[in-house]
N, C-alpha and C positions, 0 to 999 in steps of 0.2 A: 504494500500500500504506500503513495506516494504519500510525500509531506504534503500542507495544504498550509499557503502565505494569505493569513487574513490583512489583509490591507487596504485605504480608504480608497472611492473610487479615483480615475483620475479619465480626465477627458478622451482619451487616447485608446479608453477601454467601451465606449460609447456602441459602437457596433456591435463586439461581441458579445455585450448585456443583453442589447436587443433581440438577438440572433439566439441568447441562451433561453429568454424569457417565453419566445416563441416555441421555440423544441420545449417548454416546458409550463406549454397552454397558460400563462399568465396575460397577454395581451389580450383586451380587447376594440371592436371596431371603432367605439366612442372614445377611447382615451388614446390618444398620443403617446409612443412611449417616450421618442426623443423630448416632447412637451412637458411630460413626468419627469423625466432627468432633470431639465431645464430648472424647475420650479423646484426639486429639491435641492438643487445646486445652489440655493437664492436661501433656503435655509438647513441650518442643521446638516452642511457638507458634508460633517465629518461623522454622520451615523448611514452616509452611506458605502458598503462596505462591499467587497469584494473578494472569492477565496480561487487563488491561485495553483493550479501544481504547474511544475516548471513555466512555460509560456503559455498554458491553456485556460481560459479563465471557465472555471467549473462550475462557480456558486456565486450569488449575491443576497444581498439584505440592506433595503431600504427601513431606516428605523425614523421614530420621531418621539418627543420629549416636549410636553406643554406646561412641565412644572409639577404635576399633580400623577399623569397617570402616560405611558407610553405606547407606542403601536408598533407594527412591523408591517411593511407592506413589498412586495417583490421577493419575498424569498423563494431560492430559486436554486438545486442545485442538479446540476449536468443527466441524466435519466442513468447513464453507466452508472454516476459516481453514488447512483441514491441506494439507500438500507445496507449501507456500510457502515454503521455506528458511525462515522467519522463526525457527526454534531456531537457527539460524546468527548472526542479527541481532539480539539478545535480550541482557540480561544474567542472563537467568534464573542458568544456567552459574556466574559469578564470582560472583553473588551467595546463593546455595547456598554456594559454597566460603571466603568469609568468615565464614561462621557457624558 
Protein backbone atom coordinates (compact mmCIF):
# COMPACT_ATOMS: atom_id res chain seq x y z
CA UNK A 1 0.00 0.00 0.00
CA UNK A 2 1.29 3.38 -1.09
CA UNK A 3 1.80 6.33 1.32
CA UNK A 4 -0.85 8.96 0.92
CA UNK A 5 0.40 13.03 1.15
CA UNK A 6 -2.54 14.84 2.69
CA UNK A 7 -1.98 18.28 1.45
CA UNK A 8 -3.93 21.79 0.96
CA UNK A 9 -5.25 22.04 -2.46
CA UNK A 10 -3.25 24.03 -4.87
CA UNK A 11 -4.56 25.41 -8.24
CA UNK A 12 -2.48 23.23 -10.51
CA UNK A 13 -4.56 20.25 -9.12
CA UNK A 14 -7.93 21.89 -10.42
CA UNK A 15 -8.51 19.21 -13.38
CA UNK A 16 -7.66 16.21 -11.73
CA UNK A 17 -10.26 17.12 -8.77
CA UNK A 18 -12.61 17.45 -11.37
CA UNK A 19 -12.00 14.42 -13.29
CA UNK A 20 -11.77 12.51 -9.73
CA UNK A 21 -15.11 13.98 -8.47
CA UNK A 22 -16.61 12.73 -11.69
CA UNK A 23 -15.39 8.87 -11.79
CA UNK A 24 -16.65 9.39 -8.32
CA UNK A 25 -20.56 10.58 -9.10
CA UNK A 26 -20.19 13.68 -6.90
CA UNK A 27 -20.84 16.37 -9.74
CA UNK A 28 -23.94 17.45 -10.41
CA UNK A 29 -25.72 19.40 -13.79
CA UNK A 30 -26.69 22.47 -11.58
CA UNK A 31 -23.49 23.08 -9.62
CA UNK A 32 -20.27 24.11 -11.37
CA UNK A 33 -17.56 22.29 -10.01
CA UNK A 34 -14.73 24.71 -11.33
CA UNK A 35 -17.46 27.59 -9.71
CA UNK A 36 -17.27 25.32 -6.25
CA UNK A 37 -13.54 25.59 -6.23
CA UNK A 38 -13.66 29.04 -7.00
CA UNK A 39 -15.87 30.15 -4.12
CA UNK A 40 -14.03 27.81 -1.79
CA UNK A 41 -10.93 29.23 -2.61
CA UNK A 42 -12.44 32.92 -1.58
CA UNK A 43 -12.99 31.12 1.94
CA UNK A 44 -11.49 28.79 4.20
CA UNK A 45 -8.58 27.77 1.51
CA UNK A 46 -6.82 25.91 3.77
CA UNK A 47 -9.65 23.14 4.68
CA UNK A 48 -9.52 22.30 1.20
CA UNK A 49 -7.49 19.23 1.17
CA UNK A 50 -6.11 16.86 -1.12
CA UNK A 51 -4.48 13.08 -0.70
CA UNK A 52 -1.78 12.33 -2.99
CA UNK A 53 0.39 8.85 -3.68
CA UNK A 54 3.35 9.60 -5.63
CA UNK A 55 1.96 12.17 -8.71
CA UNK A 56 -1.61 10.66 -8.80
CA UNK A 57 -4.09 12.77 -6.98
CA UNK A 58 -6.47 9.89 -5.35
CA UNK A 59 -8.74 11.70 -2.70
CA UNK A 60 -10.11 15.02 -1.66
CA UNK A 61 -12.15 16.91 1.05
CA UNK A 62 -13.72 20.15 0.94
CA UNK A 63 -14.27 21.16 4.78
CA UNK A 64 -15.85 24.26 6.34
CA UNK A 65 -15.94 25.85 9.88
CA UNK A 66 -18.70 28.73 10.82
CA UNK A 67 -17.43 28.97 14.45
CA UNK A 68 -20.01 26.73 16.04
CA UNK A 69 -20.41 23.53 14.07
CA UNK A 70 -18.41 22.02 10.62
CA UNK A 71 -19.27 20.22 7.31
CA UNK A 72 -17.43 18.20 4.77
CA UNK A 73 -18.50 18.47 1.32
CA UNK A 74 -16.59 16.69 -1.99
CA UNK A 75 -15.14 13.89 -0.21
CA UNK A 76 -13.86 11.81 -2.76
CA UNK A 77 -11.54 9.07 -3.00
CA UNK A 78 -10.19 7.25 -6.28
CA UNK A 79 -12.90 3.95 -6.67
CA UNK A 80 -9.38 1.45 -6.72
CA UNK A 81 -8.19 3.24 -3.72
CA UNK A 82 -11.66 2.89 -1.72
CA UNK A 83 -12.40 0.18 1.49
CA UNK A 84 -8.66 0.00 2.11
CA UNK A 85 -8.92 1.38 5.62
CA UNK A 86 -6.51 3.84 4.51
CA UNK A 87 -9.13 6.80 6.22
CA UNK A 88 -7.86 5.00 9.32
CA UNK A 89 -4.19 5.45 8.37
CA UNK A 90 -4.31 9.03 7.01
CA UNK A 91 -3.87 12.21 8.97
CA UNK A 92 -6.56 13.66 6.98
CA UNK A 93 -8.74 13.51 10.55
CA UNK A 94 -6.10 15.70 12.93
CA UNK A 95 -5.40 17.76 10.31
CA UNK A 96 -8.97 19.17 9.43
CA UNK A 97 -9.13 19.51 13.27
CA UNK A 98 -6.05 21.90 13.79
CA UNK A 99 -7.58 24.37 11.49
Amino acid sequence: MADIEIRTFELTDESAVIALWIRCGLTRPWNDPKRDIERKLCVQPHLFLVGTTGQELIATVMAGYEGHRGWINYLAVAPQYQRQGRSRTTPCGSRLSEN
